[in-house]
LONU-832521 format. One record per residue: residue in three letters; z, x, y of N, C-alpha, C, O in turn; residue number from 1. Coordinates in pm, whole numbers, plus 50000, padded with zeros to 5 digits. Atoms other than C-alpha are relative to their C-alpha. Layout:
N
{'ALA',{Z,X,Y},{Z,X,Y},{Z,X,Y},{Z,X,Y},NUM}
...
end
This chain:
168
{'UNK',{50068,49908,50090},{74744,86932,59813},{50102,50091,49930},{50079,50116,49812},1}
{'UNK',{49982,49943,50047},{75016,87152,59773},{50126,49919,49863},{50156,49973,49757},2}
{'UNK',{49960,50037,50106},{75224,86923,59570},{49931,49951,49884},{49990,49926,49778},3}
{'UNK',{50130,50022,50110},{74898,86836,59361},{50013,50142,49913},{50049,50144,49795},4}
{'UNK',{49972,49882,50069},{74907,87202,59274},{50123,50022,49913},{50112,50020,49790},5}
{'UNK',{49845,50012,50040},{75285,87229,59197},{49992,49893,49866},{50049,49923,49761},6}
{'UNK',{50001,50099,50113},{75215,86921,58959},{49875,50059,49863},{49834,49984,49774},7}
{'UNK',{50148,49984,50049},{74914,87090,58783},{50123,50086,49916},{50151,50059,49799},8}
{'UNK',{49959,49905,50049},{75146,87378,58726},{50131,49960,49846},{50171,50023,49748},9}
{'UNK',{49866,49986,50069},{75441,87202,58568},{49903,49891,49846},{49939,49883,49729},10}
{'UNK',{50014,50098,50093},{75206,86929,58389},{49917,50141,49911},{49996,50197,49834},11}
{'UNK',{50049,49936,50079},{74942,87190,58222},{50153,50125,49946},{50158,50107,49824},12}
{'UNK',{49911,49976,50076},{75252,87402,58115},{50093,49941,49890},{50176,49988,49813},13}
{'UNK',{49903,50096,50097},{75388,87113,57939},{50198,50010,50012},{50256,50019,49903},14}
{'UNK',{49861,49896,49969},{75768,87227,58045},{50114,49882,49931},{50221,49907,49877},15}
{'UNK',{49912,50046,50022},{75898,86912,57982},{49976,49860,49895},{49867,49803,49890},16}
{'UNK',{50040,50128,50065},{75955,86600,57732},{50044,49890,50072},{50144,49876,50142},17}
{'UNK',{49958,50110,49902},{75935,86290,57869},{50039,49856,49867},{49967,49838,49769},18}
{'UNK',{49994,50141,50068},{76065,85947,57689},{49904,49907,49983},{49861,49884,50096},19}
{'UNK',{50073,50063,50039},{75818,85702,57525},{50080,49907,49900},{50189,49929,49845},20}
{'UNK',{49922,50110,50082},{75868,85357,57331},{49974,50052,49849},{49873,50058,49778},21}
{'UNK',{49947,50052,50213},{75988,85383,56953},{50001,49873,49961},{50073,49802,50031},22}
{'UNK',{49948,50114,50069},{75982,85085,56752},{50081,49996,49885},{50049,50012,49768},23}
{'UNK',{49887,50000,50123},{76293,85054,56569},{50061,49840,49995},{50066,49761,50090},24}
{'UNK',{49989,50149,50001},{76405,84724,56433},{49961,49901,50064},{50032,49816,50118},25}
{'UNK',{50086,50104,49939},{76109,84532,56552},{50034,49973,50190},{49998,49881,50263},26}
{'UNK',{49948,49980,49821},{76270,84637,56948},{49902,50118,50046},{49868,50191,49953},27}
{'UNK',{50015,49908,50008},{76100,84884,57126},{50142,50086,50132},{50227,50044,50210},28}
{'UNK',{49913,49907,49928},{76289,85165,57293},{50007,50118,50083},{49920,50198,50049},29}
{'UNK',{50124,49827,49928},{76230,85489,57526},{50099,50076,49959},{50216,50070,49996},30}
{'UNK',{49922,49896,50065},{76364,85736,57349},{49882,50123,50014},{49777,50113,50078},31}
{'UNK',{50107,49893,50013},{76202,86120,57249},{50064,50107,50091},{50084,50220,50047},32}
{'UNK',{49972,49897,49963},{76342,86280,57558},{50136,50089,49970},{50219,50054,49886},33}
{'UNK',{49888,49938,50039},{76599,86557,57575},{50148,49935,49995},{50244,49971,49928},34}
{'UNK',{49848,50120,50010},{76889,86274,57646},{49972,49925,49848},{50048,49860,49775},35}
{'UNK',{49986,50122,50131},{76746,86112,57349},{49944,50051,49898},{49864,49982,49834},36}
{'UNK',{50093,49918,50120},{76615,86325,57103},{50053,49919,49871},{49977,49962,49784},37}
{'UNK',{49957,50053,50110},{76787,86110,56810},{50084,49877,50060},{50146,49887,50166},38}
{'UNK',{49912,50116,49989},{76955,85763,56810},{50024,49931,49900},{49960,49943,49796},39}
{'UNK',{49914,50138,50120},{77165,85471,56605},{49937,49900,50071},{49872,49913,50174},40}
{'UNK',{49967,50082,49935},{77167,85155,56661},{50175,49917,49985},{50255,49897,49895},41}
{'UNK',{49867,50082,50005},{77468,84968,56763},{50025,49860,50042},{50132,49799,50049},42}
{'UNK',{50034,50137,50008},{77314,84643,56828},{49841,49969,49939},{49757,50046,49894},43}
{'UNK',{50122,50052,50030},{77032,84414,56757},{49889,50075,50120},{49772,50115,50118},44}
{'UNK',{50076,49948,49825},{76920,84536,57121},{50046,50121,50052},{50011,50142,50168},45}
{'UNK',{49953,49912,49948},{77083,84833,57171},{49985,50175,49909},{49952,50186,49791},46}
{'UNK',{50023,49891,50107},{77071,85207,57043},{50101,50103,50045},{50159,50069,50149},47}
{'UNK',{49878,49923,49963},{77328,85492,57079},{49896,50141,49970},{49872,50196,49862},48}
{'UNK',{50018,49862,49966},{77149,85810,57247},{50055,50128,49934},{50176,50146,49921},49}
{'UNK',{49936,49845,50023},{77179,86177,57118},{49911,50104,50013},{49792,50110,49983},50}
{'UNK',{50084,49901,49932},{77102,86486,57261},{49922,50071,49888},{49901,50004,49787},51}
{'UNK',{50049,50004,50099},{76904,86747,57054},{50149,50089,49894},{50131,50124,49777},52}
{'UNK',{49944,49948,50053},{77224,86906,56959},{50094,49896,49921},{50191,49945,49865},53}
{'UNK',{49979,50124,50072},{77325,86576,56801},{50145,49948,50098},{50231,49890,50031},54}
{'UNK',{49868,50063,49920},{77629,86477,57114},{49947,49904,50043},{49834,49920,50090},55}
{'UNK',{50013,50112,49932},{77622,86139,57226},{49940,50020,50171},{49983,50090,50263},56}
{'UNK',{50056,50000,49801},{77425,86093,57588},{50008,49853,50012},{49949,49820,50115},57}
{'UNK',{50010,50115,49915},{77472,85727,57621},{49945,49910,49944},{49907,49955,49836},58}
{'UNK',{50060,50110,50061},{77322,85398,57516},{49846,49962,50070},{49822,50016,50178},59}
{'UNK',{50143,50066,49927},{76949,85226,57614},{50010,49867,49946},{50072,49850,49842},60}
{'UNK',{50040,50108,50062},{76861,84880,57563},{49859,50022,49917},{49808,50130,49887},61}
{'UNK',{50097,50019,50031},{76572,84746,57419},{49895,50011,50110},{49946,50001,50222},62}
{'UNK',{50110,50024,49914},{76236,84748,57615},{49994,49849,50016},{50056,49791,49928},63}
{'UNK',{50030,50108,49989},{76130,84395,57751},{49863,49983,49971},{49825,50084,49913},64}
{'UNK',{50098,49969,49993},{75796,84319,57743},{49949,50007,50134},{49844,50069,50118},65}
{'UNK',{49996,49960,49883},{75760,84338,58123},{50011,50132,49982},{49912,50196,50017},66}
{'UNK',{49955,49853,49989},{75929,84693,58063},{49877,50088,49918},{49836,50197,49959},67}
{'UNK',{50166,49925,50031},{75590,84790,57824},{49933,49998,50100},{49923,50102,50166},68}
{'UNK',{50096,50035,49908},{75374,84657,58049},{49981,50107,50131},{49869,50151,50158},69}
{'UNK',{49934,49919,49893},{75531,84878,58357},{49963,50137,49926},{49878,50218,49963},70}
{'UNK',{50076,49870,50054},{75502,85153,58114},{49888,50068,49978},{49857,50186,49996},71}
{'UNK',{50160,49903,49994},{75153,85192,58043},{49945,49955,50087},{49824,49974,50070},72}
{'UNK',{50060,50032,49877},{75060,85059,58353},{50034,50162,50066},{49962,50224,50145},73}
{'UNK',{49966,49837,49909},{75218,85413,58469},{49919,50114,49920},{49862,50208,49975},74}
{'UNK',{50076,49911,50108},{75064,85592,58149},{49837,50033,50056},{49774,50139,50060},75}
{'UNK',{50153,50006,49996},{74715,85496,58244},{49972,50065,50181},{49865,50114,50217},76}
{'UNK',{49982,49987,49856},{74820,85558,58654},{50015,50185,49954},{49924,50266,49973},77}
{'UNK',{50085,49859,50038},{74897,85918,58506},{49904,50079,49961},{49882,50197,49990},78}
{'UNK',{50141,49920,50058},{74594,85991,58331},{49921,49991,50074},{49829,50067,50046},79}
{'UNK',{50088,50008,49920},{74396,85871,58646},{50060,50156,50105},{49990,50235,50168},80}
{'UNK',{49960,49895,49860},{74617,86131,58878},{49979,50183,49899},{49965,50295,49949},81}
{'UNK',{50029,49896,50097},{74571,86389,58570},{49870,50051,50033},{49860,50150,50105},82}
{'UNK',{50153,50028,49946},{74166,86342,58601},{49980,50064,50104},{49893,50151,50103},83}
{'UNK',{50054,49968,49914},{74173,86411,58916},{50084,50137,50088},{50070,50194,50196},84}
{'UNK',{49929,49840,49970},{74393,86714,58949},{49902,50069,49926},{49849,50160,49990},85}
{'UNK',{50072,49908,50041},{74173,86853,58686},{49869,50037,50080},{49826,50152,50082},86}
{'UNK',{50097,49996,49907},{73889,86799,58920},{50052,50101,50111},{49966,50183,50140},87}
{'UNK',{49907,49923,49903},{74107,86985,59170},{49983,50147,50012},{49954,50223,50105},88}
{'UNK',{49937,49882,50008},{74196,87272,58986},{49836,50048,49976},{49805,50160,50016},89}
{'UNK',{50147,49902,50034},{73795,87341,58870},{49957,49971,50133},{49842,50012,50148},90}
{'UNK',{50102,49971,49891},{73704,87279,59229},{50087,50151,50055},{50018,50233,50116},91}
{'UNK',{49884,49868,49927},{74007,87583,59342},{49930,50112,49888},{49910,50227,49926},92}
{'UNK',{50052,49912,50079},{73857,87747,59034},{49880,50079,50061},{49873,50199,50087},93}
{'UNK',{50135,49966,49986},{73494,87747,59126},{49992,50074,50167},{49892,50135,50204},94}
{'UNK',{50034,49936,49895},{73576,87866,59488},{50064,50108,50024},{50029,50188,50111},95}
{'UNK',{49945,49836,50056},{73827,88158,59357},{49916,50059,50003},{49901,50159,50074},96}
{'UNK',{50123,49928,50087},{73531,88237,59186},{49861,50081,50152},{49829,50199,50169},97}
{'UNK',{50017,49983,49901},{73332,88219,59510},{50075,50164,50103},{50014,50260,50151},98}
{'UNK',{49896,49932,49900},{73576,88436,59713},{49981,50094,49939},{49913,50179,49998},99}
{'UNK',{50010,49881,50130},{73588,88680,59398},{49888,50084,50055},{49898,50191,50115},100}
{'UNK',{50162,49959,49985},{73202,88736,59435},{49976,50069,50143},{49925,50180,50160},101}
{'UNK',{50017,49939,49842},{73208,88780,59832},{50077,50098,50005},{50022,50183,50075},102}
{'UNK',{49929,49932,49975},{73483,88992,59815},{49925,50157,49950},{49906,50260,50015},103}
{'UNK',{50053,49859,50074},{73326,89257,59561},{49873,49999,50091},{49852,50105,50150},104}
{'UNK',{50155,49938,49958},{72984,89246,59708},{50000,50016,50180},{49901,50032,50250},105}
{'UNK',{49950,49898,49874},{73140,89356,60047},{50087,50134,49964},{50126,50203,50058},106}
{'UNK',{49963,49872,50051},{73293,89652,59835},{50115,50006,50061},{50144,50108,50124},107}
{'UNK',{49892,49995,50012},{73636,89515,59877},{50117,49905,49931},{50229,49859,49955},108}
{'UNK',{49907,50064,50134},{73741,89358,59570},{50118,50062,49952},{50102,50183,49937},109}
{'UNK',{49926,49937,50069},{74064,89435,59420},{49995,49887,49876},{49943,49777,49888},110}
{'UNK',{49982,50077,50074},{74148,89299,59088},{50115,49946,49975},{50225,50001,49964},111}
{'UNK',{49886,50131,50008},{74345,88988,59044},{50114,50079,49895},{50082,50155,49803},112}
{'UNK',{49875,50047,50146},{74702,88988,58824},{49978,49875,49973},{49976,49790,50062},113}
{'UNK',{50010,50139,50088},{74653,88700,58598},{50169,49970,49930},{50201,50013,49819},114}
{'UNK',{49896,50020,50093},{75016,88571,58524},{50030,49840,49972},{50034,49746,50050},115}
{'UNK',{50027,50160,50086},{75034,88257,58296},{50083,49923,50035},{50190,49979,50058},116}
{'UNK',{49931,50118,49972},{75187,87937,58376},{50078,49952,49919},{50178,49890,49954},117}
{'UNK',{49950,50088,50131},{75282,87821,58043},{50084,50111,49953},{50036,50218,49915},118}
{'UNK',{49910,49885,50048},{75602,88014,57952},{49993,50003,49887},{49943,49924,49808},119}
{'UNK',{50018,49938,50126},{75644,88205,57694},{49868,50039,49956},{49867,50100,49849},120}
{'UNK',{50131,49942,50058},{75244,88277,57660},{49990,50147,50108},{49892,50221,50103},121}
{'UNK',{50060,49861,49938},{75265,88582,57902},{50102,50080,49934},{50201,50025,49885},122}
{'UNK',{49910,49826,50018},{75442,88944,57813},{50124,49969,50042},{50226,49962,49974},123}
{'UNK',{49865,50008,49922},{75685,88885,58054},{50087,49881,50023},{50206,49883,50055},124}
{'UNK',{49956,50153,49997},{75765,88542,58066},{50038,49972,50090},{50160,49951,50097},125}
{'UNK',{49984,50068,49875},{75745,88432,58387},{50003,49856,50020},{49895,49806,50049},126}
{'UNK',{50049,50133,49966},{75833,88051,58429},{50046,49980,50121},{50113,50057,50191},127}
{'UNK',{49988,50034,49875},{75843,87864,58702},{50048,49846,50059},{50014,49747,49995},128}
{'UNK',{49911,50130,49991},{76035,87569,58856},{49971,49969,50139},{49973,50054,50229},129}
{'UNK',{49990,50080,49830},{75989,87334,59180},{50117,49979,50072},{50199,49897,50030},130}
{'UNK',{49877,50014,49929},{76247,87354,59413},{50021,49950,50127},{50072,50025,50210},131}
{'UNK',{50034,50055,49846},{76206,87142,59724},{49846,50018,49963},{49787,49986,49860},132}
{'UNK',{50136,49986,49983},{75865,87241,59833},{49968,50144,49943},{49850,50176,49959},133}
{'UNK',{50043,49857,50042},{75851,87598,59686},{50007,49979,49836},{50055,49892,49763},134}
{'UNK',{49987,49963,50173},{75793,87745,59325},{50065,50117,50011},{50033,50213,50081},135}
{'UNK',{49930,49858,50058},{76015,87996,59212},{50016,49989,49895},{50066,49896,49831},136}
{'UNK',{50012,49977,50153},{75936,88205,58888},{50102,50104,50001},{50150,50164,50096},137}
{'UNK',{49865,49977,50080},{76198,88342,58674},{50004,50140,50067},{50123,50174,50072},138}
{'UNK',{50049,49870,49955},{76076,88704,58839},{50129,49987,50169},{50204,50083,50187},139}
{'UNK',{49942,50045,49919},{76266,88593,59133},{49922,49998,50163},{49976,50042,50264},140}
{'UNK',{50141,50001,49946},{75936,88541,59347},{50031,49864,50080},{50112,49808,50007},141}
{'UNK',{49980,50126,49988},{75965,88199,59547},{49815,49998,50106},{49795,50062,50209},142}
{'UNK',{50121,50032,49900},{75561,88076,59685},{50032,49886,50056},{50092,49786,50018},143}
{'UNK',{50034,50123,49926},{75509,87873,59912},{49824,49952,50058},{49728,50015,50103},144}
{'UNK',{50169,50082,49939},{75179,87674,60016},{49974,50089,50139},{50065,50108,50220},145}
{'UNK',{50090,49953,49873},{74942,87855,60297},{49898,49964,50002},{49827,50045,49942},146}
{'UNK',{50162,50072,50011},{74610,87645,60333},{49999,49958,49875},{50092,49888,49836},147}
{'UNK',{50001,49993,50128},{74480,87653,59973},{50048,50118,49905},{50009,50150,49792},148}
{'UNK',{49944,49877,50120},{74692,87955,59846},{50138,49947,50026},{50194,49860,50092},149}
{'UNK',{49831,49999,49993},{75031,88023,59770},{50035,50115,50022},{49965,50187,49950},150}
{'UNK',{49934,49874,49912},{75217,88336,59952},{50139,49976,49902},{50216,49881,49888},151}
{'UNK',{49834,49983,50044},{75511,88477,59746},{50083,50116,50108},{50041,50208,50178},152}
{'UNK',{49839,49949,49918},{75830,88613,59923},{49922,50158,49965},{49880,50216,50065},153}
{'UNK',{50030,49870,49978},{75707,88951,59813},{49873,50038,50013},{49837,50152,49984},154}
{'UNK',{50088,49892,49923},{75384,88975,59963},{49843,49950,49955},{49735,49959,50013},155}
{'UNK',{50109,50036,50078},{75157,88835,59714},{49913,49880,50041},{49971,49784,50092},156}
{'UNK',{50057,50099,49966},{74878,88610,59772},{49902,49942,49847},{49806,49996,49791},157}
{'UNK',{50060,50034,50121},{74801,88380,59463},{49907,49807,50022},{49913,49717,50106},158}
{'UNK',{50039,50130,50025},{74607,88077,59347},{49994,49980,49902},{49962,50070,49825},159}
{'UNK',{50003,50089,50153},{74628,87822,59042},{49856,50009,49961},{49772,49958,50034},160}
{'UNK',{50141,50027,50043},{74312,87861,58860},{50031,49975,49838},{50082,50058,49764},161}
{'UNK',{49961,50060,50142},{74342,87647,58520},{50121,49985,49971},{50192,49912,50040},162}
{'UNK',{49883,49989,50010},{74638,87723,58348},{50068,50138,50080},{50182,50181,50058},163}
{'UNK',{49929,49828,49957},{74694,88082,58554},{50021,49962,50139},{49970,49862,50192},164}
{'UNK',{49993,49968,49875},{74802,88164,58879},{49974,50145,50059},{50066,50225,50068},165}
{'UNK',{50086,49863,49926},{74604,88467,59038},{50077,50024,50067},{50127,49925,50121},166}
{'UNK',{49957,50000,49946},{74790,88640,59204},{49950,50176,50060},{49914,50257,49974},167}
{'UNK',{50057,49854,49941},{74688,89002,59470},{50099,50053,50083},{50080,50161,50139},168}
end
C-alpha cells in the first residue's frame, strides 16, 4: 500500500518525462525523455540522442516490432495500475473524510494543512522525492508509512488525499 501511495504521489504530480516511440524515417524510436529531448539520425536504424540543453547523451536504435508490442503492452499494464490507484486514493479520500467528521463531532477536530503534491502549485513549493522507502519533501521533512498514514520526522501525521497530502 505504501508504495501504491508513493506512486500516486509522483504519478499525479507528473514530475517526470518518460520516453515514447517517434516515427522518424519510417523507424520508430523512444525518444521525448530528458536523455532524449532532441535527436539526428546517423543511420538508417539509428539516431544520435540530445539532452534538452542540446549535448549529446548517446545513441538508440530503432524499435523492433516486438519492442512496440512490449511497449504498449506496459502502456495499457499502466493505465490498469493507474485505475486502480485512483480507486485507492478516493477510497483514502472518502475515509479522511470519515475520520474528519468523527473527529469534529467529538469536539476534537483540528484543521488539516493542505500541502500540494504537484510542485510548484503550492506557495512554498514543497516537492517531494522517493528515497528507498521514505518521501522526503524539499522542506526537509522525510515520511514514512504507519498503517494507512504517513508520519513525518517532525511530528506530523499526514495522508494523500487526491493530489494533496493532509497533513496535522
Amino acid at each position: 500500500m505504501y508504495r501504491l501511495l508513493l506512486s500516486a504521489v509522483f504519478f499525479l504530480g507528473g514530475c517526470a518525462t518518460t520516453a515514447a516511440p517517434n516515427l522518424y524515417a519510417g523507424q520508430y524510436y523512444l525518444a521525448g525523455d530528458a536523455a532524449c529531448a532532441s535527436f539526428t539520425s546517423i543511420s538508417s536504424t539509428r539516431i544520435m540522442c540530445s539532452d534538452k540543453k542540446g549535448r549529446p547523451s548517446g545513441y538508440r536504435d530503432a524499435m523492433t516490432a516486438q519492442d512496440l508490442q512490449v511497449w504498449q503492452i506496459q502502456v495499457m499494464q499502466n493505465r490498469a495500475q493507474m485505475q486502480e490507484l485512483q480507486g485507492s486514493v478516493e477510497q483514502l479520500g472518502r475515509s479522511a473524510q470519515g475520520w474528519a467528521q468523527q473527529a469534529q463531532q467529538q469536539g476534537q477536530y483540528v484543521a488539516p494543512q493542505v500541502q500540494s503534491v504537484v510542485p510548484g502549485r503550492y506557495p512554498s513549493s514543497i516537492t517531494y522525492r522517493q528515497v528507498g522507502d521514505a518521501l522526503i519533501g524539499s522542506n526537509g521533512v522525510t515520511y514514512r508509512q504507519s498503517g494507512n498514514s504517513l508520519i513525518g520526522s517532525d511530528g506530523t501525521t499526514c495522508q494523500i488525499v487526491g493530489a494533496n497530502i493532509i497533513c496535522r
